[in-house]
C-alpha positions as CSV (number, residue, x, y, z in Angstrom):
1,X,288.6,145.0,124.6
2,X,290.6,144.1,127.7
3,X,292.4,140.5,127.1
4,X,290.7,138.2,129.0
5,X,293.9,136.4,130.4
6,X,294.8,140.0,131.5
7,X,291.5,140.4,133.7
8,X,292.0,136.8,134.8
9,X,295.5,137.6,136.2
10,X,294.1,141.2,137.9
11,X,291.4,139.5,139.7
12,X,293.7,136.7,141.1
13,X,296.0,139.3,142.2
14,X,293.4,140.9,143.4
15,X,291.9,137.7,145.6
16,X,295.2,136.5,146.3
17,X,296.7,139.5,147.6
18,X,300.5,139.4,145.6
19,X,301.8,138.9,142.1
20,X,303.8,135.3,143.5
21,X,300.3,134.2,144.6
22,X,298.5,134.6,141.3
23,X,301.8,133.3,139.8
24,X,301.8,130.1,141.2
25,X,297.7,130.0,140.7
26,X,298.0,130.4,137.1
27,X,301.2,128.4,136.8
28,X,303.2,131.5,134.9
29,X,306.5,133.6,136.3
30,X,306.4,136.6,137.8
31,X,307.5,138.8,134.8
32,X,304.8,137.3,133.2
33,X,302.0,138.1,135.6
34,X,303.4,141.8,135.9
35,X,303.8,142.1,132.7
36,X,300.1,141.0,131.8
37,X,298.8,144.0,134.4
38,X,301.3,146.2,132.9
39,X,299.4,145.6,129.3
40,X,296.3,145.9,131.1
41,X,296.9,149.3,133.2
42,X,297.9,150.5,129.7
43,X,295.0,149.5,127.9
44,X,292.7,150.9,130.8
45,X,294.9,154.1,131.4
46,X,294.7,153.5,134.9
47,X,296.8,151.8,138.1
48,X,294.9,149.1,139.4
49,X,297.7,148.3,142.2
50,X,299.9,150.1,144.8
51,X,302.8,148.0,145.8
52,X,303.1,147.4,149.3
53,X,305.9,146.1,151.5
54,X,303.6,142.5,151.9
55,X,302.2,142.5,149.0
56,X,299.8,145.2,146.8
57,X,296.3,146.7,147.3
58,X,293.9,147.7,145.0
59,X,293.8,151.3,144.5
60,X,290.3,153.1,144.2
61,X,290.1,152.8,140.4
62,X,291.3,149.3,141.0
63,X,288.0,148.6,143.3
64,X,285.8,150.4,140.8
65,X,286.7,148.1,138.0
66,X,287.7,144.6,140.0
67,X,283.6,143.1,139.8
68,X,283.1,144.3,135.9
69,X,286.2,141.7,135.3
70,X,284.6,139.7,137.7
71,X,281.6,139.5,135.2
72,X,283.4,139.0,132.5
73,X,285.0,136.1,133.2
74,X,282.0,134.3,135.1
75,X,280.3,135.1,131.4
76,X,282.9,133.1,129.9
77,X,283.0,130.7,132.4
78,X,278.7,130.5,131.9
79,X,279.1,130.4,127.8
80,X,282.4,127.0,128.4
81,X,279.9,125.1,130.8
82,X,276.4,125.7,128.6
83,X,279.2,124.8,125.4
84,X,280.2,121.2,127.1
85,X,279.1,118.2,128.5
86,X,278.7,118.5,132.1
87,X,280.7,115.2,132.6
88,X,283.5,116.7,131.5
89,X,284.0,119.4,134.2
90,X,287.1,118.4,135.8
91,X,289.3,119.7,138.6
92,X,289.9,119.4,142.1
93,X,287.7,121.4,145.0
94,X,289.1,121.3,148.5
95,X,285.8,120.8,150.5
96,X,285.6,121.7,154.1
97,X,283.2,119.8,156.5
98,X,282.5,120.7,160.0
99,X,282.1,116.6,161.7
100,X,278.3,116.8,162.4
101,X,277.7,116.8,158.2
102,X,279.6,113.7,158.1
103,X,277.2,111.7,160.0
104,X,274.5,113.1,157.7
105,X,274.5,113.6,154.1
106,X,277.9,114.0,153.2
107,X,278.4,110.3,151.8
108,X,275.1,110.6,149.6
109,X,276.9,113.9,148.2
110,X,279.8,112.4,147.2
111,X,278.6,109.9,145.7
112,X,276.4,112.3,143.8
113,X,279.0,114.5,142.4
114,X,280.8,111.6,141.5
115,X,278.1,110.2,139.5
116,X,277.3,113.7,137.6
117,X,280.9,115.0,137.7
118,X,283.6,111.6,137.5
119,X,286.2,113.9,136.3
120,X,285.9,116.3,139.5
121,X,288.1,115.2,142.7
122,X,286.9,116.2,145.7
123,X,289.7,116.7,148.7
124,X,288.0,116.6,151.9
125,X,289.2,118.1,155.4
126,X,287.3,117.5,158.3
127,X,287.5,120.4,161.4
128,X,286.2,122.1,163.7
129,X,283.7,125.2,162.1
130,X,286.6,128.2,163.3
131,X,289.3,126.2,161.5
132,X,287.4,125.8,158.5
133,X,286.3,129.9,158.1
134,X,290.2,130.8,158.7
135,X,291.5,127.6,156.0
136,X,288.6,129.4,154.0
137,X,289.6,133.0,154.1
138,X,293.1,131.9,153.9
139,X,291.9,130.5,150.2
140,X,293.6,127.0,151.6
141,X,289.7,125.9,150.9
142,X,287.2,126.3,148.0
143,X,284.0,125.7,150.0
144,X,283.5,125.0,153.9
145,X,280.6,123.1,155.2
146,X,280.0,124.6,159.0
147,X,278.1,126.6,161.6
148,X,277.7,130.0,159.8
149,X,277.3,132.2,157.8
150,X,281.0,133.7,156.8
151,X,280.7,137.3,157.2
152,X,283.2,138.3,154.9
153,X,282.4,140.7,151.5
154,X,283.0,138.5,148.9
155,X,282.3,134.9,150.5
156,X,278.8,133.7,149.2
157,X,276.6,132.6,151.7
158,X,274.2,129.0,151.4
159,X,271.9,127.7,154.1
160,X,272.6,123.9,154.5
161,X,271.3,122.5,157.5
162,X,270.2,122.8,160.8
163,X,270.1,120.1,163.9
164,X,268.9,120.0,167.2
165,X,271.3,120.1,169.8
166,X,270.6,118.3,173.4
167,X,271.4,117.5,176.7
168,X,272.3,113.8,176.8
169,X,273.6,111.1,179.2
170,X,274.8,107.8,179.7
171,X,271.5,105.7,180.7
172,X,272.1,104.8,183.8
173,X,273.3,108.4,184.7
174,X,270.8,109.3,187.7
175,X,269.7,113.1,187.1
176,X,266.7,113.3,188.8
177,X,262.9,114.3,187.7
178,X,262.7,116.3,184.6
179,X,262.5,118.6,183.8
180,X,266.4,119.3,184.9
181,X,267.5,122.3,186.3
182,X,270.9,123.5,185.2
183,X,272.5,123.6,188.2
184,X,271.8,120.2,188.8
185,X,273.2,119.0,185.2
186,X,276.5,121.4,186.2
187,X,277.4,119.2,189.3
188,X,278.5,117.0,186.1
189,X,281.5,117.9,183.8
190,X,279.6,119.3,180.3
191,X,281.3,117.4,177.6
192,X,280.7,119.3,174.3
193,X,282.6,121.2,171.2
194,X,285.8,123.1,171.5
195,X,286.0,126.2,173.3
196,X,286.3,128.2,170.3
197,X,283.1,127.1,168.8
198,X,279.2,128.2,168.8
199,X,278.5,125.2,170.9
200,X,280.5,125.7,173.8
201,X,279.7,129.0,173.7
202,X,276.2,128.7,174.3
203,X,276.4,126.4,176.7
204,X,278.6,128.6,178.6
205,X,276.4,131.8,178.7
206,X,273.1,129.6,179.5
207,X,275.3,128.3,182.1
208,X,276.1,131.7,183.5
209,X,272.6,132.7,182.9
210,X,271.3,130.7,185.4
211,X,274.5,131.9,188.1
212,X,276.7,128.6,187.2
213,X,279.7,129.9,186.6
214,X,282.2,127.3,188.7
215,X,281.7,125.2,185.0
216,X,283.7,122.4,184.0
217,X,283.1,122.0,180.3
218,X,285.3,119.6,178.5
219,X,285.5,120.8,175.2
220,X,287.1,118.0,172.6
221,X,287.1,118.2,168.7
222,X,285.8,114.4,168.1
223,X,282.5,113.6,168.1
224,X,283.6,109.6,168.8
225,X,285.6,111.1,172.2
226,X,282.6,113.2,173.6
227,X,280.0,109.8,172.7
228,X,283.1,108.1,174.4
229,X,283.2,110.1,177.8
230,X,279.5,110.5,177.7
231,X,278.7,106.7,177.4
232,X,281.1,105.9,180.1
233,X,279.2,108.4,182.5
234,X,282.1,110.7,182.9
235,X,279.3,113.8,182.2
236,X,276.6,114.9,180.5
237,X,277.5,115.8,176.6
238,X,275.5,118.8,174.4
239,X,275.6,117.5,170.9
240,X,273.2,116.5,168.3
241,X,271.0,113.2,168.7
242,X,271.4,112.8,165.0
243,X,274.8,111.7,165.5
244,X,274.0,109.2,168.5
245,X,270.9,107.5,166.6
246,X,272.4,104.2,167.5
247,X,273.5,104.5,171.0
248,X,269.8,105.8,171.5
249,X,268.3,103.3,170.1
250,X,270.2,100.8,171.9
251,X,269.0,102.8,174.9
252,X,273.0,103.0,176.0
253,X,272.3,107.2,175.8
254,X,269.4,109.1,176.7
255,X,267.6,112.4,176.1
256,X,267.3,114.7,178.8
257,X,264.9,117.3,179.2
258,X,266.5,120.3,181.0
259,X,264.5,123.6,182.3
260,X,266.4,124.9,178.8
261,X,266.7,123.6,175.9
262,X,269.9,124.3,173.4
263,X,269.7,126.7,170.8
264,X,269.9,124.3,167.3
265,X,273.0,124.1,164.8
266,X,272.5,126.0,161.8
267,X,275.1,124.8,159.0
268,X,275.9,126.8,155.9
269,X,278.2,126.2,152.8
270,X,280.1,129.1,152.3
271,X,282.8,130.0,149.5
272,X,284.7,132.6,148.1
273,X,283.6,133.9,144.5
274,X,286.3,133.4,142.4
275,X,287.1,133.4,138.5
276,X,287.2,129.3,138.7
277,X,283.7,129.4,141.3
278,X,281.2,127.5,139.4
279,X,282.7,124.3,140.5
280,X,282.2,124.9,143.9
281,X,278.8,126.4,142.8
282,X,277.7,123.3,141.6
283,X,279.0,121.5,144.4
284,X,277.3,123.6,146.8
285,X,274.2,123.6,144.8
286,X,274.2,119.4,145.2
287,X,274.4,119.6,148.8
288,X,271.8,122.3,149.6
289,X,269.7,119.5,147.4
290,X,270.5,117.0,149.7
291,X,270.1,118.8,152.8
292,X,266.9,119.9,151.4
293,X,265.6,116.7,150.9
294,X,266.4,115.6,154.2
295,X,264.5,118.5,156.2
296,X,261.6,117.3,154.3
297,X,258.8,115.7,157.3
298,X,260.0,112.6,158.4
299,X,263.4,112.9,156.9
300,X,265.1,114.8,159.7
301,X,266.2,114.5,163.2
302,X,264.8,116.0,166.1
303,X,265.5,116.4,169.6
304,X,263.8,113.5,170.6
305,X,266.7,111.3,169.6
306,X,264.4,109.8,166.2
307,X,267.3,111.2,163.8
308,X,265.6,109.9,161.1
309,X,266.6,107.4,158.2
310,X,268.6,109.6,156.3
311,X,271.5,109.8,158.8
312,X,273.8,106.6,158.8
313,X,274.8,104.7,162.2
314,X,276.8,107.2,164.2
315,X,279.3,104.4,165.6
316,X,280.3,103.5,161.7
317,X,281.4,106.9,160.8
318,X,282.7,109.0,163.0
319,X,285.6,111.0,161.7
320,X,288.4,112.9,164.2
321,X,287.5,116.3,164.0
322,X,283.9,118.2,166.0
């Protein structure tokens, strides 16, 4: 029976992509790590690696026998956690979060895992959703809240969220009778996401689908700056009522009905599985609870701008990244 410290190290590698990477992972040398998949290749008969200028691959035997040590060590991992108090799960889990979450349910989640978990730290980075996947696949992130899904092998997959996007403008921002056509709302800059993201995309092709395509979009990664630009009438934003509950209700910002509407914002939590993944499991499992709860009728936003109770005053918590 394969040492389990041994199958630990060969998926690391494995993940990781180099015998310094899994070193510094499982806090050992590098004579150690090799040695450990040197025991193991003899105790298997096989070569799990080929050693490559940049690092090693997995050879075919090596690809055959990586998810049976997989299972094995999310069976122990499944036998420690049904052994112990929950409470004492400890740990750190660098959590990704695309803006629009903060606005939402992220505080309640927090404080959640907090309350079950006090001896789990959450590190929190808040980007843009592109950022986040490549911080994710870089394994510079255990979990990443954002537009998805990840469509990568061996990242799991969660449905979050979704949110209406909309067309909105300052108040006083004379546009016409609705509904508007695009062309009209293009004479306007379009203040939304950055260029990279699913936003700005969309906006872009339903642009050009129309034949606008002398567009000036000004993309920006904070939520605050586009609710800035948008309140001061430099354009008309596409973003989320649920994160501009306040300047609506104030009547500062308005809904506008266009000829099209946006296509919505579909969030996912997304994370590698790994030998240490049940921490982010049960993370992840917390906030699909939470985002759950707060699709539930009368709980979420909609287009109309009434974002519901669940989402906290927009002006209070706005971070710096879209």
């Amino acid at each position: 029976m394969a040492d389990l410290r041994n199958l630990e190290t060969f998926v690391w590698i494995a993940h990781l992509g180099s015998f310094r990477a899994a070193a510094d992972k499982l806090n050992a040398t590098q004579p150690a790590i090799s040695q450990r998949i040197a025991m193991l290749e003899e105790e298997l008969g096989v070569r799990l690696f080929d050693r490559e200028p940049r690092g090693v691959a997995l050879t075919t035997k090596g690809l055959e026998l990586l998810p049976y040590a997989e299972r094995m060590l999310q069976l122990r991992a499944d036998m420690l956690e049904a052994a112990r108090e929950k409470k004492s799960m400890r740990g750190l889990v660098r959590l990704g979060v695309a803006e629009t979450l903060v606005h939402t349910w992220l505080s309640r989640l927090i404080e959640r895992v907090h309350g079950e978990y006090p001896a789990l730290t959450l590190e929190i980075e808040v980007d843009t959703s592109p950022q986040l996947r490549d911080r994710l696949l870089a394994h510079q992130l255990d979990i990443a809240f954002l537009l998805g899904p990840v469509g990568e092998p061996r990242v799991r997959n969660v449905r979050l969220s979704s949110y209406p996007m909309a067309w909105v403008a300052n108040a006083r921002l004379d546009l016409g009778s609705e509904p508007v056509a695009l062309a009209t709302l293009a004479r306007w800059p379009i203040i939304t996401y950055p260029r990279s993201t699913r936003p700005h995309v969309a906006v872009r092709e339903m642009m050009a689908g129309v034949g606008v395509h002398d567009l000036r979009i000004y993309g920006n990664a904070s939520l605050s700056t586009i609710v800035r630009m948008t309140l001061d009438g430099i354009g008309v934003s596409a973003i989320p009522p649920v994160v501009i509950e306040r300047e609506l209700a104030e009547k500062r910002l308005r809904i506008v009905r266009a000829e099209r509407d946006l296509p919505d914002l579909d969030f996912n939590a997304s994370f590698p599985v790994k030998p240490d993944s049940h921490m982010a499991e049960r993370v992840v499992a917390i906030a699909q609870e939470l985002a759950q709860a707060e699709r539930r009728p009368g709980a979420a936003g909609r287009a109309s701008g009434q974002s519901g109770s669940a989402a906290k005053p927009a002006a209070k918590r706005r971070a710096s990244r879209a």
